[in-house]
Gaussian input, Z-matrix of N, CA and C with variables (Angstrom, degrees):
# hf/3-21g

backbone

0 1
 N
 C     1     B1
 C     2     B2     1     A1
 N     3     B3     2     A2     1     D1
 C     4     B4     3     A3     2     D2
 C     5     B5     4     A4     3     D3
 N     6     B6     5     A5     4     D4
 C     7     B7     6     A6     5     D5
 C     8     B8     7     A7     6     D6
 N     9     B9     8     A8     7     D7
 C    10    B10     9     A9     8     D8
 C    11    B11    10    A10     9     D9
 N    12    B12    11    A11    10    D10
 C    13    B13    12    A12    11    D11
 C    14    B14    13    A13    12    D12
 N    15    B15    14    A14    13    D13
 C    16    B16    15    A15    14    D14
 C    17    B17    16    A16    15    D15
 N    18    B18    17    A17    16    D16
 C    19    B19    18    A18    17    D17
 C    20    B20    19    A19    18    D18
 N    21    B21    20    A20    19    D19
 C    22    B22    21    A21    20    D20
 C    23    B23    22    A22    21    D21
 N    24    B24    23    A23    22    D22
 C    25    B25    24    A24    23    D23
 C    26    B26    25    A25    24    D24
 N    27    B27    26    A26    25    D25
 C    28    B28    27    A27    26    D26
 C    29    B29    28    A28    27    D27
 N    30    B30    29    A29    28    D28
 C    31    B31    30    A30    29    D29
 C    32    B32    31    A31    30    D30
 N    33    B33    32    A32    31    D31
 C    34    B34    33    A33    32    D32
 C    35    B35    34    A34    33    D33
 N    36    B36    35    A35    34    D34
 C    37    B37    36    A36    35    D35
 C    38    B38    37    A37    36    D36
 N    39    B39    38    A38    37    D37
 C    40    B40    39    A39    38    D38
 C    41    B41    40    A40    39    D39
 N    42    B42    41    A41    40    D40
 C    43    B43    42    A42    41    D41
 C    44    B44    43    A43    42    D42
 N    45    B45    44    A44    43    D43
 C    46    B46    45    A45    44    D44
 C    47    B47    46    A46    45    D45
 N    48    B48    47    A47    46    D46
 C    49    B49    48    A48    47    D47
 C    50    B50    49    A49    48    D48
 N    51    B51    50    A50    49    D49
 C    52    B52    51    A51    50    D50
 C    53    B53    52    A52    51    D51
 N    54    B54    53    A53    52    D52
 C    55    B55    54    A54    53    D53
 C    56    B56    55    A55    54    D54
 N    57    B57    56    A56    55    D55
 C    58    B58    57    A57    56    D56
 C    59    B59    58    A58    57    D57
 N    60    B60    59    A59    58    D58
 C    61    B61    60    A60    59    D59
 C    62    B62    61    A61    60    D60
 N    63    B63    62    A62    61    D61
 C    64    B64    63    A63    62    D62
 C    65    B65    64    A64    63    D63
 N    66    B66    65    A65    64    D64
 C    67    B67    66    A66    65    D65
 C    68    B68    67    A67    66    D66
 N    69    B69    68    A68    67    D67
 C    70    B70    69    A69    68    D68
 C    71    B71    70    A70    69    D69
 N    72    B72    71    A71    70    D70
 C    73    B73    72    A72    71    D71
 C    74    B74    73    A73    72    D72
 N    75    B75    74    A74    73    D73
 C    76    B76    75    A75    74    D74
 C    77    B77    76    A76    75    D75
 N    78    B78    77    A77    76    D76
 C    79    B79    78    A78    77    D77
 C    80    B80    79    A79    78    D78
 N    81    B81    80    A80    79    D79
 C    82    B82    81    A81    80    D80
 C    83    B83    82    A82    81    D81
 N    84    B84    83    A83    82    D82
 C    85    B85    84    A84    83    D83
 C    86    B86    85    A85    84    D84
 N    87    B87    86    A86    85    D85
 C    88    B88    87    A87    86    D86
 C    89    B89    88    A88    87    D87
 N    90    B90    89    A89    88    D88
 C    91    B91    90    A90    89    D89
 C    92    B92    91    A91    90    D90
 N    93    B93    92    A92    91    D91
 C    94    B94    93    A93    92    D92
 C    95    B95    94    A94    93    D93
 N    96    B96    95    A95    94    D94
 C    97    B97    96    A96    95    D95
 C    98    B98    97    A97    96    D96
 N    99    B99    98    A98    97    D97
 C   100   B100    99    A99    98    D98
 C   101   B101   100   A100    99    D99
 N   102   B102   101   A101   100   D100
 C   103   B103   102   A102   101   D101
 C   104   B104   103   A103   102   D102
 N   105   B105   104   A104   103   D103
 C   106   B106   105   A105   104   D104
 C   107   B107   106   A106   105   D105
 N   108   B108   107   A107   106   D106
 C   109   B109   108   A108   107   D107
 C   110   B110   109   A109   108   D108
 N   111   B111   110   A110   109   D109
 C   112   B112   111   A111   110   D110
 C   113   B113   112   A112   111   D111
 N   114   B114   113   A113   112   D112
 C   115   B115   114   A114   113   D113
 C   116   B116   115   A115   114   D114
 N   117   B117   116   A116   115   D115
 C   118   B118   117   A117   116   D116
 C   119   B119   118   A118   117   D117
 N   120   B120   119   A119   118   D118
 C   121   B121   120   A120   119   D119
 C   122   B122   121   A121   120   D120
 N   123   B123   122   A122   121   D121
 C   124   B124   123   A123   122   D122
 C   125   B125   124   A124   123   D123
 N   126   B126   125   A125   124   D124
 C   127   B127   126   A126   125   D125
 C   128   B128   127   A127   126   D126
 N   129   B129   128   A128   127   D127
 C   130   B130   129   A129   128   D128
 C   131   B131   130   A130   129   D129
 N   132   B132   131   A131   130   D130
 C   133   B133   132   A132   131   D131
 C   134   B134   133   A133   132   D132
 N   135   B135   134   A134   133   D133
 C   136   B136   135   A135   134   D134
 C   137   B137   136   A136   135   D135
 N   138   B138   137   A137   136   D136
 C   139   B139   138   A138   137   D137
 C   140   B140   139   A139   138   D138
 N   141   B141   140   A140   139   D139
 C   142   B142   141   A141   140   D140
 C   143   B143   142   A142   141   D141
 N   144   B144   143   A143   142   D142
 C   145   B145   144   A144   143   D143
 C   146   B146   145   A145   144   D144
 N   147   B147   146   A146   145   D145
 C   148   B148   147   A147   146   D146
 C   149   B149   148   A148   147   D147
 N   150   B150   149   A149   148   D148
 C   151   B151   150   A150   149   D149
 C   152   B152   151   A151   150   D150
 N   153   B153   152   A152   151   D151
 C   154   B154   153   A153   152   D152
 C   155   B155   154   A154   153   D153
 N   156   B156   155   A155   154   D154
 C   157   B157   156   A156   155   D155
 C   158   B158   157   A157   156   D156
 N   159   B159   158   A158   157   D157
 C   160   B160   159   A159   158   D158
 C   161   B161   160   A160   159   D159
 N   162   B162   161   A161   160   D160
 C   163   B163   162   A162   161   D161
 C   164   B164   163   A163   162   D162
 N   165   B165   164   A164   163   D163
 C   166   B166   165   A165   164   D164
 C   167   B167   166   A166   165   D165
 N   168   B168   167   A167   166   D166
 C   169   B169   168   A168   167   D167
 C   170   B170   169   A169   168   D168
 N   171   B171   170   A170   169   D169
 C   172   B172   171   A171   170   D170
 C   173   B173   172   A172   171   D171
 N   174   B174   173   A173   172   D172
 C   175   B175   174   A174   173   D173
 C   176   B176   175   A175   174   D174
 N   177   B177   176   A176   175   D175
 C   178   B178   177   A177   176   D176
 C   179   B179   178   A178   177   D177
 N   180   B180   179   A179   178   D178
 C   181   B181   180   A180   179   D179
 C   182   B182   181   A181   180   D180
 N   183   B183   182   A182   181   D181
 C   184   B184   183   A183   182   D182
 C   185   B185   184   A184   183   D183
 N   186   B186   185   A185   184   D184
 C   187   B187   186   A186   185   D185
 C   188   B188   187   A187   186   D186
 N   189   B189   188   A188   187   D187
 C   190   B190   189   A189   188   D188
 C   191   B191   190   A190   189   D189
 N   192   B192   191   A191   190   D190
 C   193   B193   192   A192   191   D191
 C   194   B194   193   A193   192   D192
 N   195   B195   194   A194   193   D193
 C   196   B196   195   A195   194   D194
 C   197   B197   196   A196   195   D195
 N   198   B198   197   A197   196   D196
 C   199   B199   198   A198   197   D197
 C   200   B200   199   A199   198   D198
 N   201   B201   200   A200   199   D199
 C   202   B202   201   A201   200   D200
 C   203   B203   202   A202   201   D201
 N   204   B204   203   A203   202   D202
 C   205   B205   204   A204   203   D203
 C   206   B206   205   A205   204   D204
 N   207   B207   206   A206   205   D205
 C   208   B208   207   A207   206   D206
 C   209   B209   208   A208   207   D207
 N   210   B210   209   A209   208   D208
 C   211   B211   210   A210   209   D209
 C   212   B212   211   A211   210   D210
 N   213   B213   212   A212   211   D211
 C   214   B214   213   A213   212   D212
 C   215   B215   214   A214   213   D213
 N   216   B216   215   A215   214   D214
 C   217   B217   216   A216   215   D215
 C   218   B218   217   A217   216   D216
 N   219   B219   218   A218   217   D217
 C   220   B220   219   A219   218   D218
 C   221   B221   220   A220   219   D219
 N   222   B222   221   A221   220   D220
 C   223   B223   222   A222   221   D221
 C   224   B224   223   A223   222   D222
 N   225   B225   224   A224   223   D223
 C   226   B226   225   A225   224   D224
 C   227   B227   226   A226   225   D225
 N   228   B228   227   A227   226   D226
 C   229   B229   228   A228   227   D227
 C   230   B230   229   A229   228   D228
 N   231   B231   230   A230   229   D229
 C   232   B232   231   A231   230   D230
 C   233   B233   232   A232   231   D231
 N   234   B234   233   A233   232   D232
 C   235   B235   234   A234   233   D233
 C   236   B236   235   A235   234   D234
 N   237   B237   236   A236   235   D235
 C   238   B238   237   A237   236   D236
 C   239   B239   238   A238   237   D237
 N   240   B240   239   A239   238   D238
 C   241   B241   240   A240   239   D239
 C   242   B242   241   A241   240   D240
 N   243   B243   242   A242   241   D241
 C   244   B244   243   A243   242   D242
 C   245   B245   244   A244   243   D243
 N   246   B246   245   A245   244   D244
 C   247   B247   246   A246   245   D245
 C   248   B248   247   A247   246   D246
 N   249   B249   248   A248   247   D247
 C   250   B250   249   A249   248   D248
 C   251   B251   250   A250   249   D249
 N   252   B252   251   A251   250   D250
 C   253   B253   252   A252   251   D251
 C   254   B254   253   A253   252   D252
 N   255   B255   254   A254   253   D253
 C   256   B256   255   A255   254   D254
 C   257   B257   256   A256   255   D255
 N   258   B258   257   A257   256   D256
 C   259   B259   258   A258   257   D257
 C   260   B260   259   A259   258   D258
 N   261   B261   260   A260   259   D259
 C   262   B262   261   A261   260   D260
 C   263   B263   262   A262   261   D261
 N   264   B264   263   A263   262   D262
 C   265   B265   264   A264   263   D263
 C   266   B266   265   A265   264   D264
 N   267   B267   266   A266   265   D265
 C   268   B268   267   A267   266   D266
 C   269   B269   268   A268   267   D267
 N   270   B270   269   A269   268   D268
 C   271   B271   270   A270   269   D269
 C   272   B272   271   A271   270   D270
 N   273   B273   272   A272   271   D271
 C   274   B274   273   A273   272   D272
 C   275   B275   274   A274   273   D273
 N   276   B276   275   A275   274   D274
 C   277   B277   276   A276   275   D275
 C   278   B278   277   A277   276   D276
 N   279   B279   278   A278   277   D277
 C   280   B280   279   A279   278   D278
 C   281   B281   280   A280   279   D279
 N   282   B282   281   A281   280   D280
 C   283   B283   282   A282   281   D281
 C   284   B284   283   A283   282   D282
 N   285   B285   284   A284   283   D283
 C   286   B286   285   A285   284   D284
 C   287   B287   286   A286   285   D285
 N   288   B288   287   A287   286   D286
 C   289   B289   288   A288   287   D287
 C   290   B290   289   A289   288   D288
 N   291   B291   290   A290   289   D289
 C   292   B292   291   A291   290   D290
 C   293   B293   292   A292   291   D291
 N   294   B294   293   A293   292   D292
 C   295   B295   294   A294   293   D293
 C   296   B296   295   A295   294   D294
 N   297   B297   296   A296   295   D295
 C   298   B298   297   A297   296   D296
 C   299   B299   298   A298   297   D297
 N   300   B300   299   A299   298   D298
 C   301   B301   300   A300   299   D299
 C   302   B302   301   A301   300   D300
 N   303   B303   302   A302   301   D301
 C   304   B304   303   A303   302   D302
 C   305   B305   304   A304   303   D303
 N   306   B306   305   A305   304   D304
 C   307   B307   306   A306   305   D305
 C   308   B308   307   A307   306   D306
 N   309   B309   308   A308   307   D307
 C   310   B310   309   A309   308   D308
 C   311   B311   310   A310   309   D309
 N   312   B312   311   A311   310   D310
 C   313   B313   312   A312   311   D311
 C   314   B314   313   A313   312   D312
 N   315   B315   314   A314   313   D313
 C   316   B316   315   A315   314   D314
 C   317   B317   316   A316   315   D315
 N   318   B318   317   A317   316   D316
 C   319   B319   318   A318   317   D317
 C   320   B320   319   A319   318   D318
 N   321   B321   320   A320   319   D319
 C   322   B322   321   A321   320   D320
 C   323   B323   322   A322   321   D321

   B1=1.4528
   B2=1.5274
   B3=1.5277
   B4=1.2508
   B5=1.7744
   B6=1.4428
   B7=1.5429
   B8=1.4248
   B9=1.2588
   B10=1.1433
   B11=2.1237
   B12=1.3034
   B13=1.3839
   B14=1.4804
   B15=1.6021
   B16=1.1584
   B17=1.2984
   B18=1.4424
   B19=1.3560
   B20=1.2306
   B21=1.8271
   B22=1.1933
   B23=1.4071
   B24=1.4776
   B25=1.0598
   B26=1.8766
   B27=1.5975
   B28=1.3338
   B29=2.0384
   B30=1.2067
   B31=1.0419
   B32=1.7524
   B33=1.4571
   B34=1.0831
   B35=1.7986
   B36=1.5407
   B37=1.8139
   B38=2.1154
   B39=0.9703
   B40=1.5838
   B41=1.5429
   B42=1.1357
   B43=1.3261
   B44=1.2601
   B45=1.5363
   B46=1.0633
   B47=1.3515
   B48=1.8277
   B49=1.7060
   B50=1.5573
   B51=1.8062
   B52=1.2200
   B53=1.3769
   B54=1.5249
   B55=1.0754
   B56=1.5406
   B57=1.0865
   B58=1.6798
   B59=1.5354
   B60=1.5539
   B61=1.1641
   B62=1.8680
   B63=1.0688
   B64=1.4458
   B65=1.7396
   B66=1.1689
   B67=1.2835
   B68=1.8896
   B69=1.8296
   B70=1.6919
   B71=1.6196
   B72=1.6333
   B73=1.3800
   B74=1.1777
   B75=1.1057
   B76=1.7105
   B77=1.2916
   B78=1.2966
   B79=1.1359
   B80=1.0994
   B81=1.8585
   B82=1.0469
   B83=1.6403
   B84=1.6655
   B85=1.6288
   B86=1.3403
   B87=1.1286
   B88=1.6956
   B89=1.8400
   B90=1.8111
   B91=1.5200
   B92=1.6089
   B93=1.2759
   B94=1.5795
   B95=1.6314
   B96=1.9168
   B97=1.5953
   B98=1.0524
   B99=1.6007
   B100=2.1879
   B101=1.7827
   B102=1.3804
   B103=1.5779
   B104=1.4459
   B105=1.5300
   B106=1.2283
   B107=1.4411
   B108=1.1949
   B109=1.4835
   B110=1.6788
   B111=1.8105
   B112=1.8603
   B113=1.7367
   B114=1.8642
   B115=0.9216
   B116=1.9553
   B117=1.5161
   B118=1.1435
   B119=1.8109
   B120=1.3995
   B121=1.5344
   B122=1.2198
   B123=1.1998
   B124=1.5665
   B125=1.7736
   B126=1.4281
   B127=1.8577
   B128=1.2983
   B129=0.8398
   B130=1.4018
   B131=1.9106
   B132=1.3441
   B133=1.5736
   B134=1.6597
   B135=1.0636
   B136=1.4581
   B137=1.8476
   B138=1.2068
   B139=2.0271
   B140=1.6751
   B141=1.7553
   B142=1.5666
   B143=1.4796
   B144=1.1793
   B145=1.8469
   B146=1.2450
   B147=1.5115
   B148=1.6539
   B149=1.5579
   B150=1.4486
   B151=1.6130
   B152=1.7135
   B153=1.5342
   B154=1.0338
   B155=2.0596
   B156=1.6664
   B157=1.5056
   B158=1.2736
   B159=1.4176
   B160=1.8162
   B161=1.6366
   B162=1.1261
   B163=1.0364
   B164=2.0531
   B165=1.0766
   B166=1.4635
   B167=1.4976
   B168=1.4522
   B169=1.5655
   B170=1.3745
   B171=1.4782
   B172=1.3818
   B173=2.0236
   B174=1.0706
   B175=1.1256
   B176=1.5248
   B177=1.5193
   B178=1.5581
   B179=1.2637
   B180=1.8665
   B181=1.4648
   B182=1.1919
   B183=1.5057
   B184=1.3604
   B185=1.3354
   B186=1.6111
   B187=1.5295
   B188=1.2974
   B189=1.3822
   B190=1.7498
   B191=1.3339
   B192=1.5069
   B193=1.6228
   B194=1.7650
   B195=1.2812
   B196=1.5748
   B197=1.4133
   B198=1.2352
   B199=1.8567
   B200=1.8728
   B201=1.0377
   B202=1.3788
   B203=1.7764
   B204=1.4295
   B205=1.6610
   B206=1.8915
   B207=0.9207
   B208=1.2517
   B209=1.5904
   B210=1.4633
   B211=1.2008
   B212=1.3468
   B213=1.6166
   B214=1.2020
   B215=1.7910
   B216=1.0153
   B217=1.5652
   B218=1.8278
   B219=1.2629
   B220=1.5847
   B221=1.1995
   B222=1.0881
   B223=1.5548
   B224=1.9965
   B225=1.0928
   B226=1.3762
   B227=1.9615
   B228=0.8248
   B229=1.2503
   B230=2.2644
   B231=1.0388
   B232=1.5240
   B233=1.6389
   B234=1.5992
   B235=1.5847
   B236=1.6849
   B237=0.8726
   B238=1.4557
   B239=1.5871
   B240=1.3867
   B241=1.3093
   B242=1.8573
   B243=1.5566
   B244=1.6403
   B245=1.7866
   B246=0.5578
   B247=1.8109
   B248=1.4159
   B249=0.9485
   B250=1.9086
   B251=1.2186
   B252=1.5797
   B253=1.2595
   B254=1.3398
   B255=1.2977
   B256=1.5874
   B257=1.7816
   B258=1.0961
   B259=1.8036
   B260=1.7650
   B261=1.3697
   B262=1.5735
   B263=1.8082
   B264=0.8722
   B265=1.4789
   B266=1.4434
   B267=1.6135
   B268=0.8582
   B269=1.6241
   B270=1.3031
   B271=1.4428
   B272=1.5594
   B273=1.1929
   B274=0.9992
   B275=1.5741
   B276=1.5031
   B277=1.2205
   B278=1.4618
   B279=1.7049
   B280=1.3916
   B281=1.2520
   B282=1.5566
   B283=1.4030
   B284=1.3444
   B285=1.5246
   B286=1.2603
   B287=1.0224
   B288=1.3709
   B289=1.8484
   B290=1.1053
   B291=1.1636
   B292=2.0076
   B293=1.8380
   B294=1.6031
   B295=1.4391
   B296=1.9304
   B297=1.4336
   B298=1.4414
   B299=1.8275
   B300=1.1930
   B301=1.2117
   B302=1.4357
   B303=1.0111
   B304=1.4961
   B305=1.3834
   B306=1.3611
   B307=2.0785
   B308=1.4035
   B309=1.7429
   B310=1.2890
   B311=1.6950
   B312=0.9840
   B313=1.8649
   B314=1.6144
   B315=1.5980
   B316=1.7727
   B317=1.4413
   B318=1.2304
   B319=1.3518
   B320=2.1075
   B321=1.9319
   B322=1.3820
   B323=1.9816
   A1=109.31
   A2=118.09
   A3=124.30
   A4=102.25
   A5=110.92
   A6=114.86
   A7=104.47
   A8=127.90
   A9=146.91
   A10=103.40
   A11=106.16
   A12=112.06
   A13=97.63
   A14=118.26
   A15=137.40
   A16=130.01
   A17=139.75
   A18=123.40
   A19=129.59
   A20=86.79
   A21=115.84
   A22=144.69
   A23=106.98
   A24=146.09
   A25=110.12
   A26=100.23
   A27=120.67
   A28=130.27
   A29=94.87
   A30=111.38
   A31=134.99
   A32=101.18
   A33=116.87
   A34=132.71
   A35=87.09
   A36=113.89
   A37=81.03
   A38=117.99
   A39=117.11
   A40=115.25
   A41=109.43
   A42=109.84
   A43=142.76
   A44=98.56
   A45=131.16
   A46=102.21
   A47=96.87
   A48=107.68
   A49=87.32
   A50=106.82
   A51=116.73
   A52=116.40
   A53=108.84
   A54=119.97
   A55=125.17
   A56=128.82
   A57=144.83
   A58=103.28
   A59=106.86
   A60=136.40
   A61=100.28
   A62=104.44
   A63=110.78
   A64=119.95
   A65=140.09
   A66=143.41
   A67=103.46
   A68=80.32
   A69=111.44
   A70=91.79
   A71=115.70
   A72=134.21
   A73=99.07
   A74=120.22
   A75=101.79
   A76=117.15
   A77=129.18
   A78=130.82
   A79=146.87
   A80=111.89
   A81=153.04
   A82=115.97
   A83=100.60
   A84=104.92
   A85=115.65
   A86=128.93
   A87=122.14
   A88=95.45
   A89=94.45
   A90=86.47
   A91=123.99
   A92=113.17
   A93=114.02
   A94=115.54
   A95=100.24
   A96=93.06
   A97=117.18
   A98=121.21
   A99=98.02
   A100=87.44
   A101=116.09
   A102=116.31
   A103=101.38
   A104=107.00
   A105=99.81
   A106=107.20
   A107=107.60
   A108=130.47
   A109=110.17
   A110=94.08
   A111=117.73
   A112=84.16
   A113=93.07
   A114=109.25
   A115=91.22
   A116=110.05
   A117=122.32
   A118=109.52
   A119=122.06
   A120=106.37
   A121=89.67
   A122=147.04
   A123=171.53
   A124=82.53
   A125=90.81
   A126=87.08
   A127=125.00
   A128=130.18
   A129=156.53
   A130=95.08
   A131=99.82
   A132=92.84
   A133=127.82
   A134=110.88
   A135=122.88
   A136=95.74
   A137=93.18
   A138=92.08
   A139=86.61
   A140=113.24
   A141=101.08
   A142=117.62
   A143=103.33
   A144=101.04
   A145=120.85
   A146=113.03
   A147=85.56
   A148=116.38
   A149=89.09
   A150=110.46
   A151=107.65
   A152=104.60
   A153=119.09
   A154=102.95
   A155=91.84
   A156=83.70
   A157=105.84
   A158=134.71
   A159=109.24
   A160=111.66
   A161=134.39
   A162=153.73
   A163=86.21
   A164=109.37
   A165=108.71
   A166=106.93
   A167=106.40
   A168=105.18
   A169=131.64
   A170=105.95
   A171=115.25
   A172=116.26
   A173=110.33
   A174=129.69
   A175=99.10
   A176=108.81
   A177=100.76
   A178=123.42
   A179=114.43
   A180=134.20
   A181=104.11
   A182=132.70
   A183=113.62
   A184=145.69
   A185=116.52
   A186=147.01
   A187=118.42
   A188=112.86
   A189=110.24
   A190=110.38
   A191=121.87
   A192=117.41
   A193=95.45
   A194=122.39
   A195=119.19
   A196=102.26
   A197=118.17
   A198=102.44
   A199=108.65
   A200=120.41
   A201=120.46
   A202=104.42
   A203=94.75
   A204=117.76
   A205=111.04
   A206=130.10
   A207=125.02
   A208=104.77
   A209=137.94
   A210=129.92
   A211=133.58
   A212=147.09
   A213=135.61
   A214=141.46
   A215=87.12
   A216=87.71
   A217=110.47
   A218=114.97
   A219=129.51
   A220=125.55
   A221=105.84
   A222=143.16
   A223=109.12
   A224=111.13
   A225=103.89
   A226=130.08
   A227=100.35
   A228=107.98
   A229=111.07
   A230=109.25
   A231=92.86
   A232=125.95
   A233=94.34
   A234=89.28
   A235=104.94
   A236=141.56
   A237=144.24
   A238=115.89
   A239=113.88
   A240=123.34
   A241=120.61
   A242=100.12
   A243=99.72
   A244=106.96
   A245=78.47
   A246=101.39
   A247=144.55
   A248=102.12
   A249=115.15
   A250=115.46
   A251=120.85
   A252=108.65
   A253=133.52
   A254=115.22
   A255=108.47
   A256=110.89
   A257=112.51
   A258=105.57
   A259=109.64
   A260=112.24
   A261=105.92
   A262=115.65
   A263=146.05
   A264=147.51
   A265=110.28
   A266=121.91
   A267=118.39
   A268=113.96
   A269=114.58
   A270=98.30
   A271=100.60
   A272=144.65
   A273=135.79
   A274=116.10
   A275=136.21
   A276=132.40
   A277=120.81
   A278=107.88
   A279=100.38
   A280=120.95
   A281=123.11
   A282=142.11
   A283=125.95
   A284=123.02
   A285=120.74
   A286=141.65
   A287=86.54
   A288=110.27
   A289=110.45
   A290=121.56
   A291=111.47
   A292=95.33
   A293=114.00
   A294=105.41
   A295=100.73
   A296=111.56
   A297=93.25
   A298=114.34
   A299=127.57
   A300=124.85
   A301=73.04
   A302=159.32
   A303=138.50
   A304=112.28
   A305=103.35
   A306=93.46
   A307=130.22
   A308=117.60
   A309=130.23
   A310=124.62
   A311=74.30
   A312=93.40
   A313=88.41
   A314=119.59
   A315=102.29
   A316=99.74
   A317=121.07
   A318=121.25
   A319=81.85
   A320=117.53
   A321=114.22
   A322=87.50
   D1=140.23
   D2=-170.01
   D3=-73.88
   D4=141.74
   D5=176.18
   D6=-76.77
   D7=124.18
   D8=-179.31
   D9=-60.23
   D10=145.46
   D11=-174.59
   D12=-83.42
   D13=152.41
   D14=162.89
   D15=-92.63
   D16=159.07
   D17=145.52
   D18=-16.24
   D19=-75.76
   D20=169.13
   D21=-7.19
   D22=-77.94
   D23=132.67
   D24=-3.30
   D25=-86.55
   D26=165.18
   D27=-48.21
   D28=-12.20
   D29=-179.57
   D30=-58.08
   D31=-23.24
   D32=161.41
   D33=-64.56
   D34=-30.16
   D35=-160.16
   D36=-64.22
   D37=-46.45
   D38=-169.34
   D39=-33.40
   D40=-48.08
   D41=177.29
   D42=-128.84
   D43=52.99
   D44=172.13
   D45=-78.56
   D46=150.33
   D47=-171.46
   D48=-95.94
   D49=128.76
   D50=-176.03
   D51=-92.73
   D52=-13.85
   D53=154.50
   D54=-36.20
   D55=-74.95
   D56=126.25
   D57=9.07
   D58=-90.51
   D59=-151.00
   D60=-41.78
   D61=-32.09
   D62=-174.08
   D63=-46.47
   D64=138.07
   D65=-163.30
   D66=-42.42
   D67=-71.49
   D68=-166.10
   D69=-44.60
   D70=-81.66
   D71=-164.92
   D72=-41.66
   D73=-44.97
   D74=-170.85
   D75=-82.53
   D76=-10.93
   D77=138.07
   D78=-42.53
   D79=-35.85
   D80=171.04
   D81=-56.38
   D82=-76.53
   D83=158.26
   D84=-54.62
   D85=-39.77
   D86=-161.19
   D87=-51.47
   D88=-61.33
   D89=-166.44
   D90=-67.46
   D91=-18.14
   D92=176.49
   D93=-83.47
   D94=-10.20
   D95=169.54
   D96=-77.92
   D97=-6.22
   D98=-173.85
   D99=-117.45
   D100=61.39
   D101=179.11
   D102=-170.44
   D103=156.71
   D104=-170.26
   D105=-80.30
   D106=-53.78
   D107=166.59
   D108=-151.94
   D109=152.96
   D110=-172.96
   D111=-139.63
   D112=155.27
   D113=-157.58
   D114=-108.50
   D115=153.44
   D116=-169.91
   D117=-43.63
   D118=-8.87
   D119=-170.69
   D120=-104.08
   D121=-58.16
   D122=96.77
   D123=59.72
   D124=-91.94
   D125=169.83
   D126=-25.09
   D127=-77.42
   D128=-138.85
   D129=-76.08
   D130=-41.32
   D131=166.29
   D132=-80.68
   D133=1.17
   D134=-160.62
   D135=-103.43
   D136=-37.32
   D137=-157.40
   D138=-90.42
   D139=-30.55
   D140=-161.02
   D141=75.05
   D142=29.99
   D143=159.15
   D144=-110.75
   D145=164.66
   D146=167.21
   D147=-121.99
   D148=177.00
   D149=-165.79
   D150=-4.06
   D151=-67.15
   D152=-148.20
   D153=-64.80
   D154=-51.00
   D155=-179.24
   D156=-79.84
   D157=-27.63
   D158=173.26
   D159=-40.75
   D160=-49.22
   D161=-114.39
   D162=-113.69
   D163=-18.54
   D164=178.64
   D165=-101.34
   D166=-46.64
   D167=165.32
   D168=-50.30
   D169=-34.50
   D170=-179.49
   D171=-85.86
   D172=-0.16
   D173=178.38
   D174=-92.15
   D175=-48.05
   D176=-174.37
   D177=-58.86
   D178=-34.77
   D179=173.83
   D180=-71.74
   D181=-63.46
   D182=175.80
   D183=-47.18
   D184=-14.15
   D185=148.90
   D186=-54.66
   D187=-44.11
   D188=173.30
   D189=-95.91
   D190=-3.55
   D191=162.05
   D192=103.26
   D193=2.64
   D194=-177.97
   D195=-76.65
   D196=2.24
   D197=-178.35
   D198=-165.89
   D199=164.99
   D200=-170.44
   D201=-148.40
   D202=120.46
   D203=177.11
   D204=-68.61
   D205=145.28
   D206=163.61
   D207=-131.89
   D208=75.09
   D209=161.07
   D210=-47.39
   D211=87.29
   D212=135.00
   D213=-87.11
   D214=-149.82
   D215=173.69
   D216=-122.44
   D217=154.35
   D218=168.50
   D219=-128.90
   D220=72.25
   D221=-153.17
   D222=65.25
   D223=-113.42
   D224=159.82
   D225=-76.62
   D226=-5.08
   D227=-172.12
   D228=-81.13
   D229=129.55
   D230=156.22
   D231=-69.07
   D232=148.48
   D233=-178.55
   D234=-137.49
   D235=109.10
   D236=174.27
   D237=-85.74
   D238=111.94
   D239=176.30
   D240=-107.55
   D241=114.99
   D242=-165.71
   D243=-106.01
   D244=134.23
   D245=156.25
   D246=-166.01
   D247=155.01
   D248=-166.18
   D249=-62.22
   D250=130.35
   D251=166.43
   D252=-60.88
   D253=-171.91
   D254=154.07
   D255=-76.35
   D256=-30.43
   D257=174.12
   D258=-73.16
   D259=-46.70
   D260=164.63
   D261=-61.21
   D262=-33.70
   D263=150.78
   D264=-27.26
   D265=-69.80
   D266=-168.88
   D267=-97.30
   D268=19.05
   D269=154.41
   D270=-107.08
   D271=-21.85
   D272=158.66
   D273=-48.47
   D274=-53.95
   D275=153.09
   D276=-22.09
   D277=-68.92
   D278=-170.74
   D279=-100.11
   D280=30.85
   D281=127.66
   D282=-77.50
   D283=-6.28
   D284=138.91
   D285=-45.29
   D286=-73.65
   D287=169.80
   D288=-54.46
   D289=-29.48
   D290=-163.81
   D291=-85.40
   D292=-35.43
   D293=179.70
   D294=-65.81
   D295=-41.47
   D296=-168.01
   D297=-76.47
   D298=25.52
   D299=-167.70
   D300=-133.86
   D301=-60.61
   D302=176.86
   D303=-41.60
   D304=-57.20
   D305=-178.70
   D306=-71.48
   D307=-17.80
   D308=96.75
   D309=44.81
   D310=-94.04
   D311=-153.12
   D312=-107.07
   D313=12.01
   D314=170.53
   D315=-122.01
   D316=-12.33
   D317=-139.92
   D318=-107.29
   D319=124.24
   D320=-154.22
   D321=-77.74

């Protein structure tokens, strides 16, 4: 018989950065964490959102300082280059850890 989940157990899930926690965003960081930086189309094919909501998600991270825009041009064209801070790094890090110490302590 399966061991039934605890609070306990669950106790970690509380303070988790929900920021993170979010479907898109965490999608978002995942792929810009194993890169230095990808460029706004690059993204946009990887997570499968579009324009409009990448472009809201990434506003939300760039507001709490988890990521940094670099707008120029490539020849005429716009080109947006993103990457993670060191404060987006490490909440992505220790939203790792906090999901793997939840599955952790449920998993018999």
């Amino acid at each position: 018989m399966d061991k039934p989940i605890s609070s306990n157990d669950l106790s970690a899930l509380v303070d988790v950065d929900r920021l993170v926690h979010e479907p898109a965003r965490l999608m978002i960081l995942a792929n810009l964490y194993v890169v230095e930086s990808a460029d706004f189309v690059f993204l946009m094919n990887q997570v499968r959102l579009t324009w409009g909501n990448l472009s809201a998600h990434l506003t939300k991270l760039e507001e709490a300082e988890y990521l940094e825009m670099e707008k120029t041009f490539k020849g005429k064209r716009p080109n947006t280059q993103l990457r993670l801070t060191e404060k987006g790094r490490e909440a992505f890090k220790n939203y790792t850890q906090k999901m793997k110490q939840v599955f952790n302590e449920i998993t018999p």
